[in-house]
Structure formats: C-alpha cells, structure tokens
C-alpha positions as CSV (number, residue, x, y, z in Angstrom):
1,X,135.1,6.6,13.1
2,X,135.6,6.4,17.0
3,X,136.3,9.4,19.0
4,X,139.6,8.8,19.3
5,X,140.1,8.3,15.4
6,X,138.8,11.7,15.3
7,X,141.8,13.2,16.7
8,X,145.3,13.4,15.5
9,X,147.8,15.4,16.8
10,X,151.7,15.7,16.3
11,X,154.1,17.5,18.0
12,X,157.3,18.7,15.8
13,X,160.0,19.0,18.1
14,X,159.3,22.8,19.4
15,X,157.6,24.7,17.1
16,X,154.0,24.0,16.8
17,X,151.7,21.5,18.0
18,X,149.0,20.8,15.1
19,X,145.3,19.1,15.9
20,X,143.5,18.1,13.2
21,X,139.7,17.2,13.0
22,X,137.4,17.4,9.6
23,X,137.3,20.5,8.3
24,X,139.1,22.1,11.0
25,X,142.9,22.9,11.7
26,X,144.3,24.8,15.0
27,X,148.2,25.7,15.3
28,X,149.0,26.8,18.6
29,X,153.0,26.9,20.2
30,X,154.4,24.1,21.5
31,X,154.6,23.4,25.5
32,X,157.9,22.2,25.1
33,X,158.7,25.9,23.4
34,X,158.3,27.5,26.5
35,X,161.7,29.0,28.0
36,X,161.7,29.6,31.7
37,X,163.3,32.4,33.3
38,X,164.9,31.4,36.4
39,X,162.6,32.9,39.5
40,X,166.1,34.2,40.9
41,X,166.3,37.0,37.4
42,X,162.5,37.8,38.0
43,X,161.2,40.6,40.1
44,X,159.2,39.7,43.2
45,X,155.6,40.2,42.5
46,X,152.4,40.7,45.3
47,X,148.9,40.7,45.8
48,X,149.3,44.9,45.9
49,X,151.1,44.3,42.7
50,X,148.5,43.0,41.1
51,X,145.8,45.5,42.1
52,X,144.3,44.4,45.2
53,X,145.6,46.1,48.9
54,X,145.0,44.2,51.5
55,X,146.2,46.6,54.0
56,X,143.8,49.4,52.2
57,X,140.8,46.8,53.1
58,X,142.2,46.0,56.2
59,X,141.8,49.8,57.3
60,X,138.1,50.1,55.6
61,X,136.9,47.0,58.4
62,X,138.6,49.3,61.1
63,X,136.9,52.6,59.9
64,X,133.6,51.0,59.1
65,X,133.6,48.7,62.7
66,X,131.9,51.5,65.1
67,X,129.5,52.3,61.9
68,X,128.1,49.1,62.0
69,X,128.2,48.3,65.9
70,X,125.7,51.5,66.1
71,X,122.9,49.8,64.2
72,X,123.1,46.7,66.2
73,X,120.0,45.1,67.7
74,X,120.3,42.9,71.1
75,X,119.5,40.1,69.1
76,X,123.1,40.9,67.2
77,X,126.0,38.2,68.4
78,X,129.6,38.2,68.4
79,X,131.3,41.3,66.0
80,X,132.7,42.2,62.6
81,X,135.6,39.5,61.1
82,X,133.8,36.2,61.8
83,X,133.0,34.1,58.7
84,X,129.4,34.6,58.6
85,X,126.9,37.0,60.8
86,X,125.6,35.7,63.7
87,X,121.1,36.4,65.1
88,X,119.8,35.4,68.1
89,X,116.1,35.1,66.7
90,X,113.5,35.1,69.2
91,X,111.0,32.9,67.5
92,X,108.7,32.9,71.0
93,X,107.4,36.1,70.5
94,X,105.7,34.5,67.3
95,X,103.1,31.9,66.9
96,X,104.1,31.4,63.1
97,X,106.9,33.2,62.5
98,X,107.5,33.7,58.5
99,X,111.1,35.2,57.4
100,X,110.6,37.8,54.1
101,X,114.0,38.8,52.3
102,X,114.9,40.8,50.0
103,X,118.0,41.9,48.2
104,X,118.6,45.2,45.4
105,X,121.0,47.7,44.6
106,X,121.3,51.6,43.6
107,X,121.3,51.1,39.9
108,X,123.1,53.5,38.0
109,X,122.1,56.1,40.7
110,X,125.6,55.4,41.6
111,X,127.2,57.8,37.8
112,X,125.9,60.7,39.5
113,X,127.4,59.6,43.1
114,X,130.6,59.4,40.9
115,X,130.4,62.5,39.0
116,X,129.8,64.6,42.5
117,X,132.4,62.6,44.2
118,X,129.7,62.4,46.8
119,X,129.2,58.8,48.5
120,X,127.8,59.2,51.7
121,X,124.1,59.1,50.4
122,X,123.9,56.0,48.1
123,X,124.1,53.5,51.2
124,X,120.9,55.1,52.5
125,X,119.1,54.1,49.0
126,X,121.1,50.9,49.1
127,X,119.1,50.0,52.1
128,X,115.8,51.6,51.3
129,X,115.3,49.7,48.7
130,X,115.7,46.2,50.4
131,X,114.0,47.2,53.5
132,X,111.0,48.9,51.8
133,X,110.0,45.7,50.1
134,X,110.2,43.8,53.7
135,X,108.0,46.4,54.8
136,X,105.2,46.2,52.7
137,X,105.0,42.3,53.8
138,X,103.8,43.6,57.0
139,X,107.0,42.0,58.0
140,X,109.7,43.9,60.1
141,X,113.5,43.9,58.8
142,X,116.0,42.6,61.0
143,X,119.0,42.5,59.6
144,X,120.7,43.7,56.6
145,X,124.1,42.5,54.8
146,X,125.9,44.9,52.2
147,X,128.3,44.2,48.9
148,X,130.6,46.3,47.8
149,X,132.7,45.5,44.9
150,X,135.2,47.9,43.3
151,X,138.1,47.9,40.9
152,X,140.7,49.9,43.5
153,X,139.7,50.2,46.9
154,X,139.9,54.3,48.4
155,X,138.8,52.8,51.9
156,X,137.7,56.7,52.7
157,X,135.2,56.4,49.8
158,X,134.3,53.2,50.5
159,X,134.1,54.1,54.3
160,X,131.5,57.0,53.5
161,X,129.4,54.6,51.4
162,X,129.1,52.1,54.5
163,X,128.7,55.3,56.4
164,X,125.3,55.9,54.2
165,X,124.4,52.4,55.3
166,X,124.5,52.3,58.4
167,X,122.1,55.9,58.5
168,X,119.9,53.8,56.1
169,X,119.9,50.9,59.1
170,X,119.9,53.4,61.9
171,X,116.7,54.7,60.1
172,X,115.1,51.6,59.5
173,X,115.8,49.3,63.0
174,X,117.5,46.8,61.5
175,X,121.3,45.7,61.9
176,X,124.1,45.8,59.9
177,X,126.0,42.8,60.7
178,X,128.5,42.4,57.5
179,X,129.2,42.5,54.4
180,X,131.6,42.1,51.7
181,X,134.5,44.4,49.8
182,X,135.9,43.3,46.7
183,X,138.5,44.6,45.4
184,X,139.0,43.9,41.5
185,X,141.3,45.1,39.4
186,X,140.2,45.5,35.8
187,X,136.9,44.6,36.6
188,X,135.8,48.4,37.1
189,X,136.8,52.0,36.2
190,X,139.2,53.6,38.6
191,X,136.9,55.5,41.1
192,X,133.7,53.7,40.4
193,X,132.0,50.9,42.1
194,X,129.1,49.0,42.4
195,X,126.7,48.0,45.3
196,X,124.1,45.3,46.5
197,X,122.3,45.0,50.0
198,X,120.1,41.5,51.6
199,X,117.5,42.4,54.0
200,X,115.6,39.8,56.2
201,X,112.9,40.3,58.0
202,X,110.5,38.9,60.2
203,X,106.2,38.8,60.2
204,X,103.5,36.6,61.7
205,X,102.1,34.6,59.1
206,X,98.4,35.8,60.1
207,X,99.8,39.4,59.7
208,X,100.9,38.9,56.1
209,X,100.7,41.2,53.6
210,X,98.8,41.5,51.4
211,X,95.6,40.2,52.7
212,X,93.8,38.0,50.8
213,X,90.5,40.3,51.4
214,X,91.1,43.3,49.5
215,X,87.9,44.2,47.5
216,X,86.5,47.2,45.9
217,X,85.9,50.0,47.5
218,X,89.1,49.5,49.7
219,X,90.9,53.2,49.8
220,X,94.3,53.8,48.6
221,X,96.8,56.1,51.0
222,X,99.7,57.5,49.3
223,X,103.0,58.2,51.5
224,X,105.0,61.2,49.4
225,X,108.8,60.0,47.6
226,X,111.6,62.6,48.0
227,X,112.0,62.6,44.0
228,X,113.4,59.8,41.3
229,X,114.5,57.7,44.5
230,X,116.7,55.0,42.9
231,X,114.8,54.4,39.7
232,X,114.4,55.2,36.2
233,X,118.0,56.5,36.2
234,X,118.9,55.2,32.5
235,X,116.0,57.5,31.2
236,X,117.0,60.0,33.7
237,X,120.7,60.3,32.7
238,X,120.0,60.2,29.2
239,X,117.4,62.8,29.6
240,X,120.3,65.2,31.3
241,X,123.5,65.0,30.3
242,X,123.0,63.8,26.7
243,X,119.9,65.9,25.6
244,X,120.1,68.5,27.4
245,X,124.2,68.8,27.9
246,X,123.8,69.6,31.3
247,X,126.7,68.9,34.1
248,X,126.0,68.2,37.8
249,X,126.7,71.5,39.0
250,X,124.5,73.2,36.8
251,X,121.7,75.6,38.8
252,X,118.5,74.1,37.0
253,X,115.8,77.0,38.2
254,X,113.1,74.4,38.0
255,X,114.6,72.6,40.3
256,X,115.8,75.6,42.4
257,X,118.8,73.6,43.3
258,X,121.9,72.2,41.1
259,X,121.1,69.0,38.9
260,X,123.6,66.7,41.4
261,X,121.6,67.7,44.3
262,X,118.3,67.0,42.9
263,X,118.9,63.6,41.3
264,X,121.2,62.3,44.3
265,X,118.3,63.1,47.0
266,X,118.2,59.7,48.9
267,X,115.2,57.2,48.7
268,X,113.1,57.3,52.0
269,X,112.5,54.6,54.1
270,X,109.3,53.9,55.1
271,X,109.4,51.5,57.9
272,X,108.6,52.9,60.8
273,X,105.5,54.7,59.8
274,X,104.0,51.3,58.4
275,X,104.9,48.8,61.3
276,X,103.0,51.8,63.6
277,X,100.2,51.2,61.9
278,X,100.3,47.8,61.7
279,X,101.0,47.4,65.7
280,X,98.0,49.5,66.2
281,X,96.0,47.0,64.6
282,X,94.6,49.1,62.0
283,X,93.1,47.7,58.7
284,X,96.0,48.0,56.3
285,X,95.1,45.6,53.8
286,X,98.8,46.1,51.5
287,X,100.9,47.9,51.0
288,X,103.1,48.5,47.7
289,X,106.4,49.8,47.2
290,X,107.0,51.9,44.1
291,X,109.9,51.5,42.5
292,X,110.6,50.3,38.7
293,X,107.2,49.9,36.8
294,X,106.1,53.0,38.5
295,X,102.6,53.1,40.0
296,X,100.7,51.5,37.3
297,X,102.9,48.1,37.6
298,X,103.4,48.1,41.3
299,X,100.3,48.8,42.7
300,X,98.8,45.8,40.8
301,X,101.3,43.6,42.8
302,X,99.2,43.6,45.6
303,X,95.5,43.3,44.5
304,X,93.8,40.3,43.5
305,X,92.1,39.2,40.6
306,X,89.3,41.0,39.2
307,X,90.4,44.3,40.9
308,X,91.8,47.2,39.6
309,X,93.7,50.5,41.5
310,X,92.0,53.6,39.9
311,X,94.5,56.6,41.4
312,X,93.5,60.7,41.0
313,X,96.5,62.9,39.5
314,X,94.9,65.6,41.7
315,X,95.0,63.8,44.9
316,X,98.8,64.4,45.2
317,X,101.3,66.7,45.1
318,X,104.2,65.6,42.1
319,X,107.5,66.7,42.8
320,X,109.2,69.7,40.2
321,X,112.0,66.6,38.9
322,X,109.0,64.6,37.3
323,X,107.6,67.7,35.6
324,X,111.0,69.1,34.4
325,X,112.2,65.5,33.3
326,X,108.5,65.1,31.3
327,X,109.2,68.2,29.5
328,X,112.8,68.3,28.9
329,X,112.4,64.4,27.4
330,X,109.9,64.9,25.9
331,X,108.6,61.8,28.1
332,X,105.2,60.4,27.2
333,X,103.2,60.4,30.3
334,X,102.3,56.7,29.9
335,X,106.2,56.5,30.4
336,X,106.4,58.9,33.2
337,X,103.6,56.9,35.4
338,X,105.2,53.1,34.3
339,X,108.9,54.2,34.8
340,X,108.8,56.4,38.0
341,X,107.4,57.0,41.5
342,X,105.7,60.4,40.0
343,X,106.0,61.2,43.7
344,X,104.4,58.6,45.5
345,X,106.8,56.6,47.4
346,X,104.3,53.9,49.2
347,X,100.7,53.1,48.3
348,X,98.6,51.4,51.1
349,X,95.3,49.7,50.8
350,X,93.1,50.2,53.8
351,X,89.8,49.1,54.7
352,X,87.1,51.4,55.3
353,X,85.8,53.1,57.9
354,X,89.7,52.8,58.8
355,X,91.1,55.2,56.7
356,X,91.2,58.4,58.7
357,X,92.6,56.2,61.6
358,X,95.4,55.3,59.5
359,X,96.4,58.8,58.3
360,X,96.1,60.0,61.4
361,X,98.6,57.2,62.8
362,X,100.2,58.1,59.8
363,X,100.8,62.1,60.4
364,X,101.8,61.2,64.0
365,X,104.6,59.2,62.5
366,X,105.7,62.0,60.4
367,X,104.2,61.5,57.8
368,X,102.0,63.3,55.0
369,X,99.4,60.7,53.7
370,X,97.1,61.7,50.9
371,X,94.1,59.5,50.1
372,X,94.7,59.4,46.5
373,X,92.5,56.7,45.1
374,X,90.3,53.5,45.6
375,X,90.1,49.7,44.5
376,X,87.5,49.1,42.3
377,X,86.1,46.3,40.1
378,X,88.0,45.2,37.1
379,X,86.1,46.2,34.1
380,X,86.3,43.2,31.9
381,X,85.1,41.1,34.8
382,X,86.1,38.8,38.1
383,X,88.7,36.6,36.2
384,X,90.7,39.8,35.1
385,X,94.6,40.2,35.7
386,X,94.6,43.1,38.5
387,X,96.1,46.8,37.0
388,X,96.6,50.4,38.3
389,X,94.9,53.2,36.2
390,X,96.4,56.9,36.9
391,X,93.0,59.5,35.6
C-alpha cells in the first residue's frame, strides 16, 4: 500500500479524532472540541508569572558589573550588556600564537554549597578548574566566560557566586568579560543551581606543553592541593552524609574543623607559579593538572609512549580529608589514588639538572614544591601506553 493508504483518519463531529494504522489505534480529543474562553474573562498572565523575574536578573548585572570590571585586562573592550564579549588580542607579541580553551564546572561540590548556604567560594573552583588546564599548556589564560543557570533567581546568591569568580579571575590574571544567567522554572530545585565556566588562553606554539622530549629520568615536582578540590564529590558525599549520617556542621576531630568547612575549601589556582617558571626559561617539560582520574590517570596525560610516572607516597605530605575519607569508606587505596588529588594539586616534569632551579622559582612564588617522583621507562617496552604508578 502507498503511504498515504496507510493512513485513515475521521473526525466525528467533536468528540474524538481516530487514526488508524495496522495494528495500531490512537484516540485523542478533537481540535474542533476545544472551547475558548474569551481573553477579556482570563487573568493577565507574565513572564514573573511564570517563574522567570526579569527585574531580579536585571539587579544581578547591576550588582555583579564592578565585580567583573575589577578583573579586566587592557586588552578588555567595551562593558557588560553587549551581545558577545569583546578582546583586543595582541597577536605581535607572538611569533605563532596558539589559543588553548577550556571549559568545566564544580560538579556536585555545589550540594554542600547548598546545604551551608554558602556561595561565595564555588566561583573560585569554577574558575580553577578551567584555568588550571590552560595552564598546564604552558599557555596563559586570558579570558574567562561564566554560566549560571538556576530554577529561581535570589540575585544576592547568585551575586556572591559571581563574587567567587571574579576572586578566582583576580587570582588567576585573566578577565571576566560575561556570562550568562538562566533563570528556569521547574528545571531546578528552589535554592539550587548549577554552574559552568570557558577559559581561553594564549601560548607560543614553540612553548607548548607538553614537550615532545620528555624521557626517563625527567623528575616529577609536586605543587600541594588544599584537599578534595572539586572532585570525587559523588564518593565523597556518599561517604558522609549516607554512611556515616553526618551533617555539615558536625566538628569532625580529624578534620579539626566542621565537615562544611573542610569539603567546601576552594580548589587552588596554580597559574602564576607555573607561567614564572616558564618565563624564566626553565626546563619544565609538562605539566599535569589533577583532577578526576587522580594521579595515576592524569599524570599519564602528559608523557609519551613507552614512559611511565613512578611517584613515592613518602615524598608528600597527604592532607587529614584523604585519610579520614579512606577509613570511614572503607575506600580501597587503588580508589583513593584514581579518584582524588591525594594532595597533589599539579605535577610537573622537569628536566635535569633543572630541578632545584624550578623549586626554587617555585618557593619564591609561594609555593611548597616536593620532588615526589621521576619518569622512567615503561616496563613492557618502548611501544607501551604511558601510566602513573603511586609505591
């Protein structure tokens, strides 16, 4: 049969409208059922009515304009409200200029922002995360663009979340030079929200990372994390309030602080303490950023075949959340080392005899470096995928 002779349909008069194909039979009501109450007997109904306040997000752009304007760069043009951002990139400073982007969120970080009613933090991992992995390109962030996307919009909340941002930016030297709020009713519980950030940056190609000559023997430079940064939260959570029943304001003597404080400590950024060194000239080879995957799936990102990252235990210092969360699990420690940072925020490869110029660069720039490992050859021979071994 044609399509058409597949397809019957009748209409009886106001009740029903019936289409038939084989096997198959759908009643549904009748357009010409449909009684229309005059617009004159219905109430007026708005945009507000339905959920979304546009005055509310008119006063979140006014509260969050002299938050953004102090992260701004010269290379910033024109303000908040224009349809896109604008950059003045000055591509003659570069020979080769390559652009590295990056974009991530806060994960489900954000439950314990919501259960402490505390917002002003989760901006600062929002941009951590993107600019940390423009970083470890050898490439310097520029610029950074936020989403924010709620089901009602509390423009003081939302105000203190951009607040976080804009720290994160101040931190990091890059601009904040828009974003987006949307306001969805339905879409999200009533005081939660959910956030996303896009990071560009800028390197010269023959100042890539990683190099292409990274070889055994190459030492590997740990930077400390401040604790569970923004992953593994799922385990995390799980871990705290359904095992162990615990609340966020619960003193955890471990911890020697309340649960909230010590899960909500922000990510840290490690820009400027990587660009020195890489300004200086010194022989960074890579650099990874460790975030889901832990150290045994991230540090393999940046070697090459045949290679493998063999990292001491004792080289490093791990913060009291990985130990307490191991026990209180019970989390296998193959777990611990492929789901979090176990304290180690940023591994760096560097060249030898380099290495004590680079922590000292390093410790200048405020940080605490600890050699905590080397590359060596991959066991089952030249051709092997790279991994990370923790012993």
């Amino acid at each position: 049969a044609s399509v058409a002779g597949r397809f019957a349909a009748s209409s009886s008069a106001g009740i029903t409208t019936e289409i038939r194909m084989p096997g198959f039979w759908h009643a549904r009501p009748a357009c010409a059922t449909l009684r229309r109450m005059p617009s004159s007997e219905r109430p007026a109904l708005t945009y507000r009515d339905a959920g979304v306040d546009i005055d509310a997000g008119d006063e979140l752009v006014a509260r969050i304009g002299p938050l953004a304007r102090s992260t701004y760069r010269p290379e910033v043009l024109g303000d908040l409200g224009g349809f896109g951002a604008l950059f003045r990139f000055d591509a003659a400073r570069y020979r080769e200029p390559i652009l590295v982007s990056s974009t991530d969120g806060v994960g489900t970080k954000l439950k314990v922002a919501f259960l402490l009613d505390k917002h002003d933090t989760v901006g600062i991992d929002l941009v951590a995360m993107c600019v940390n992995d423009v970083v470890v390109q050898g490439a310097e962030p520029l610029f950074l663009l936020d989403y924010f996307a709620c089901g009602r919009l509390d423009p003081g909340r939302a105000a203190d979340v951009v607040a976080g941002i804009a720290a994160g930016c101040r931190e990091a030297g890059c601009a904040l030079v828009g974003g987006e709020t949307a306001e969805m009713p339905g879409f999200y519980p009533d005081g939660e929200y959910d956030l996303a950030g896009f990071a560009v940056g800028v390197v010269e190609r023959a100042r890539l990372l990683p190099s292409r000559d990274v070889r055994p023997g190459d030492r590997l430079v740990g930077l400390p994390s401040s604790g569970l940064h923004s992953n593994g939260f799922s385990l995390v959570r799980r871990i705290v309030f359904d095992r162990l029943k615990l609340g966020v304001g619960d003193r955890v003597e471990a911890l020697g602080t309340t649960l909230g404080e010590a899960l909500l400590v922000p990510t840290r950024i490690y820009v400027k303490p990587l660009l020195a060194c890489l300004a200086a000239g010194l022989p960074v080879l890579a650099a990874a950023h460790i975030t889901g995957g832990g150290l045994v799936e991230n540090v393999p990102r940046v070697l090459p075949p045949g290679t493998r990252a063999v990292l001491d235990r004792r080289a490093w210092t791990r913060p009291a959340i990985f130990d307490f969360l191991a026990e209180a699990g019970p989390v296998p420690e193959a777990d611990m080392l492929r789901t979090f940072n176990c304290g180690l925020g940023l591994v760096l490869v560097v060249r030898e005899p380099g290495t004590a110029a680079v922590v000292a660069a390093l410790e200048a720039a405020g940080e605490s470096p600890r050699i905590v490992g080397q590359v060596e050859a991959a066991p089952e021979g030249p051709s092997a995928e790279p991994s990370a071994v923790v012993v």
